[in-house]
N, C-alpha and C positions, 0 to 999 in steps of 0.2 A: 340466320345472318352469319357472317363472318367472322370468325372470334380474334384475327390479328390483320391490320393493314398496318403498310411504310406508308408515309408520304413524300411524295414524290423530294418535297425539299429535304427531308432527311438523305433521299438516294441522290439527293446533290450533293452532300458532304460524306455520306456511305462511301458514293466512287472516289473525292479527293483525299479520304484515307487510304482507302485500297492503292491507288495507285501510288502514295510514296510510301506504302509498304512494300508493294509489290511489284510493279515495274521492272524488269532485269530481273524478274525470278527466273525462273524454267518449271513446266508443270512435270512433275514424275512421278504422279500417278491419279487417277478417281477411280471413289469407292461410293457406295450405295450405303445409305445407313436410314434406322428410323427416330427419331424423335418423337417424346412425348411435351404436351405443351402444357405447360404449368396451371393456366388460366382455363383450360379446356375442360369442362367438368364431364363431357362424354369421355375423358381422356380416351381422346383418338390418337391414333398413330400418323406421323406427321413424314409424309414421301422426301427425303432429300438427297442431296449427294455432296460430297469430299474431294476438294479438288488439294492435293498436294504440292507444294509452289516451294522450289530452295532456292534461297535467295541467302546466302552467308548459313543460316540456317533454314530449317524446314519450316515452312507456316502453315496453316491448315485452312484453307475459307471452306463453309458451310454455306450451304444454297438451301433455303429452303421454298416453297410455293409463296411466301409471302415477303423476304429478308433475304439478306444475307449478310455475314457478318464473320470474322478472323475469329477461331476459336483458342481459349487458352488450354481447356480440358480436350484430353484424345477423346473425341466421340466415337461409341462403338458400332464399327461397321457391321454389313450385312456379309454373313458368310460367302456368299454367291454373289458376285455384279452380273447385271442382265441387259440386256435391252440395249437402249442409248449410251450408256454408260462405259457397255464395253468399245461400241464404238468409239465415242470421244478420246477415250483412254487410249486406243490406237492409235488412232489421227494425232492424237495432241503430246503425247510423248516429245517432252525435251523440246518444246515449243516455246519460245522466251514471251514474255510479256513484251510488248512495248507501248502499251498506254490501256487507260481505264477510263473511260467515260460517260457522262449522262446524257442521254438524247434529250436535249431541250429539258422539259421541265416536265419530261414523263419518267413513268416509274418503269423505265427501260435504261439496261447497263449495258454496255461491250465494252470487250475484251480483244482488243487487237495483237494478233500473236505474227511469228513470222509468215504462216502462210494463208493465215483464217481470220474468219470474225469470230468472237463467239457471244453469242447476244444474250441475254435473257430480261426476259415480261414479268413483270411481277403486278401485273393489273389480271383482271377476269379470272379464269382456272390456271394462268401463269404458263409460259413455254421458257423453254430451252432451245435455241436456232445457232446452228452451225451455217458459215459461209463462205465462201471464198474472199480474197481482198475484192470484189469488184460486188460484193453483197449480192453472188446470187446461191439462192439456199441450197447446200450441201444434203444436210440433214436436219429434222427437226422432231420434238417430242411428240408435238400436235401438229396435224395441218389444218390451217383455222379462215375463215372469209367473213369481213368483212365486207358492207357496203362499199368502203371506198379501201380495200388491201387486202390482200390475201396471201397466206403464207403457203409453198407448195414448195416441193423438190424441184431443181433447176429453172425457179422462177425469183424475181430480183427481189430482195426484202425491201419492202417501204415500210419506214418507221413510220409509227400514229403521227396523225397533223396536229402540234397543239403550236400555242404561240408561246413566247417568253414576251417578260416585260423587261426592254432595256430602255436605255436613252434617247433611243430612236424613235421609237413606239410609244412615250411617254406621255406627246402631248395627243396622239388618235386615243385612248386608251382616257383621257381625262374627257375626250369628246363623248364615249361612248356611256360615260359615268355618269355625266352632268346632270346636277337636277334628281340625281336617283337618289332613292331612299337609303338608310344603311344594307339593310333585306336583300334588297336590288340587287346592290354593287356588289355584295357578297356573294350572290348567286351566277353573278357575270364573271367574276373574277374565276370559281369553281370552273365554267365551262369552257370559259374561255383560255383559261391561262392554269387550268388543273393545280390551282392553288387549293390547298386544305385550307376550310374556316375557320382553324382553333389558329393560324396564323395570324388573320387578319380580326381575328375578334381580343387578339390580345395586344394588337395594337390600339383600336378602340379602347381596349380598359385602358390602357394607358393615358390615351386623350382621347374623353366622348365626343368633343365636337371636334376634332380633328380635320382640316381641308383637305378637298378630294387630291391636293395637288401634293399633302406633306404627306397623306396616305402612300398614294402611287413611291414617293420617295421611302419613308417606312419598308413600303416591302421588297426593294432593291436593298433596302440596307440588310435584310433579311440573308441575303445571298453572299454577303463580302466578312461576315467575324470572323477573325485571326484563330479564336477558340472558340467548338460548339461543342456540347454533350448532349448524348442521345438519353431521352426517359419517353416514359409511357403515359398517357393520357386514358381514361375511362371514359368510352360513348357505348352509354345503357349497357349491352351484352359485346360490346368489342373495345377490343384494349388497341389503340392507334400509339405508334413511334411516331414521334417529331423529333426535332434538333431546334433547339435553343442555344441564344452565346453565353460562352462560359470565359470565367473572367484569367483563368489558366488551362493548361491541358491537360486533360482525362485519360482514363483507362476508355477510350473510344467503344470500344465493342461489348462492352462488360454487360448491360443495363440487356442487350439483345441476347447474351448468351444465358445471361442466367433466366429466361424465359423459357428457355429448352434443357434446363438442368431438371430435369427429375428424377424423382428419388433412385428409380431402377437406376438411371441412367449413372447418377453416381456412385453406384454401389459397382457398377460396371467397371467406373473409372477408376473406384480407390480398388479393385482386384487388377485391374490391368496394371495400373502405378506399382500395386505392391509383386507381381509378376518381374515389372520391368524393373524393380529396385533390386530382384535376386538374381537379375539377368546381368546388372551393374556390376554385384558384390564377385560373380562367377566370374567375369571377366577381371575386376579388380586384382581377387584372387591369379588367376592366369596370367596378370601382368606384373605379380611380384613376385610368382616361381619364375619367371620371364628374365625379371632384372638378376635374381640370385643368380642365376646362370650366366647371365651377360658377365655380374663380377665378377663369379670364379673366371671365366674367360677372360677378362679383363686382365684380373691377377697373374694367370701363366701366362700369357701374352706379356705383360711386364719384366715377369722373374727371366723371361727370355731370352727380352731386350737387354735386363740385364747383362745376362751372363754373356749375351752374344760384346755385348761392350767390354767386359773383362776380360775375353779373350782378342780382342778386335786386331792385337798387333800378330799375334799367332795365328791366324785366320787367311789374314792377309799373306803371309809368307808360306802357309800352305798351299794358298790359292795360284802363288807364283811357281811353288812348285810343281805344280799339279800341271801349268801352263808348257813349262821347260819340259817337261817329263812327254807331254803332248806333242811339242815339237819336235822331240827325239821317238816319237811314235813308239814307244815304249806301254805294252801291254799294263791293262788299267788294273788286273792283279798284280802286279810289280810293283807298281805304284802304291797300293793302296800296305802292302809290306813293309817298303822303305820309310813309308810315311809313319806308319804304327810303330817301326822301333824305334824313329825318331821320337816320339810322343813317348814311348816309356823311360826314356832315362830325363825329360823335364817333368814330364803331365803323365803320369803312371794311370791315373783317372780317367782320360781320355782315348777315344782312337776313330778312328774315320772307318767308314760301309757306303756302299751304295754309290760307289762316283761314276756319274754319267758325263760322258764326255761332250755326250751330244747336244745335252739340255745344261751342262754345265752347272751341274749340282752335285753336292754328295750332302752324307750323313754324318754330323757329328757327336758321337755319342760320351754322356760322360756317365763313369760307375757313379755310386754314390758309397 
């Protein structure tokens, strides 16, 4: 059996976090990585991939066959990306988000980017589907057939048929109830509307005889909390994510990621952290021989300014004569003679090099 499922109502609120996290990112890069999973006593290796999204900063979503979820820790990639991976990561470079969504009230997300869809299943062995805006398949992990859909290259993706329960549907859906046992309605709600039972049984504990009418209302109400947090529920050998309301707001992702924190895997993280802390310190370092140079620069830039303002009225009177001296086309060795015996019977320290006539500069040098 299975050792992790979402439910579908968790990947209702999965995607309305994702998207006001991530919305107006841009992807700029996926990577391949493995996870092991906590609860898995084969500790198997767990296939997923890394998609890197900057959006003010960098966030990290983790995909894996069952979830997906924003990571806080760098999860450590696979040396090598292969397969779909590399492809995506071509195609999808620098592709902005523009919305996140849940198909109905299946455990199917997309990812609408500028020029694609990008889907992913997280029911059966789980896919990954690539598409054009017009949703017909680009590429995909699996090509898979259903009785009524089939996923294939340059053929149009139909999402699963399930129903949602809204206001519409409220009173067909009380038709279809009537008169049923709880067992029943339980069973109907599952096939028909791909609701998980630990939803609608914990509305029962709450009212055993509850009417079929303030039920149906119950589990819309299910779909509108302001605040939900994700935990884990135990069924026999599988651990199931739900979303319950919570009475403030959460570390959203937290409860999902520390599912895929193992040991190795941390030991990974705190060598990579402590990597990236000397990669910090080396750069810190480089950026305070950095400023020390900026200052001394700074300083003789100043003592410059200085000096050039102390001399500022003798500068100027050279500059005129340098000008006269040009109008009488009078060789720029001549010039630069009369000017130096002028400067030693005031400014014995000083004397002028270098006068270009053409770029209108010269050199003023002082002894010390």
């Amino acid at each position: 059996m299975e050792k992790l499922e979402t439910t579908s109502t968790a990947f209702f609120y999965i995607s309305k976090e994702l998207e006001k996290e991530l919305c107006g990112g841009y992807i700029n890069n996926i990577q391949e990585l493995e996870l092991g999973y906590k609860e898995d006593l084969l500790d198997e290796q767990i296939s997923a991939i890394k998609i890197k999204i900057h959006k003010q900063q960098t966030k990290e979503l983790i995909i894996t066959e069952k979830t997906l979820f924003l990571s806080e820790h760098k999860m450590p990639v696979l040396e090598k990306t292969k397969g779909l991976c590399v492809f995506l990561k071509k195609k999808l470079y620098n592709q902005k988000i523009q919305e996140i969504k849940q198909d109905k009230n299946n455990r199917v997300l997309y990812f609408k980017l500028d020029k694609y869809y990008l889907i992913f299943e997280f029911f059966s062995k789980s896919n990954i589907i690539l598409t054009d805006l017009d949703f017909v398949v680009i590429t995909s992990k699996k090509q898979e057939i259903w009785k009524d859909r089939e996923i294939k290259t340059k053929r149009k993706y139909d999402f699963p048929q399930t129903k949602e329960i809204t206001d519409e549907n409220s009173d067909e859906i009380l038709t279809e109830i009537k008169d049923k046992k709880k067992e029943d309605i339980i069973r109907y709600l599952i096939k028909e509307y791909n609701l998980h039972p630990w939803y609608i049984e914990q509305i029962y504990l709450e009212k055993e005889n509850i009417s079929q009418k303030e039920l149906i209302e119950k589990i819309k109400q299910i779909y509108n909390h302001k605040y939900t947090k994700i935990k884990t529920i135990d069924n026999k050998d599988q651990k199931i994510i739900v979303c319950e309301k919570s009475e403030t707001e959460t570390d959203f992702f937290k409860v999902i990621e520390e599912l895929y924190l193992h040991k190795n895997t941390e030991e990974t993280i705190e060598s990579k952290e402590s990597k990236q802390m000397l990669k910090i310190k080396n750069i810190l370092d480089t950026q305070l021989e950095t400023k020390t140079e900026y200052e001394k620069i700074m300083s003789d830039f100043e003592k410059e300014g200085e000096m050039i303002y102390s001399y500022f009225t003798l500068i100027d009177q050279i500059n005129n004569q340098i000008q006269i001296a040009r109008s009488k086309k009078i060789d720029v060795e001549i010039i630069e003679n009369k000017i130096n015996e002028y400067l030693k019977k005031d400014y014995p320290n000083l004397s002028i090099t270098n006068i270009d006539l053409k770029n209108k500069t010269y050199k003023l040098k002082k002894e010390n």
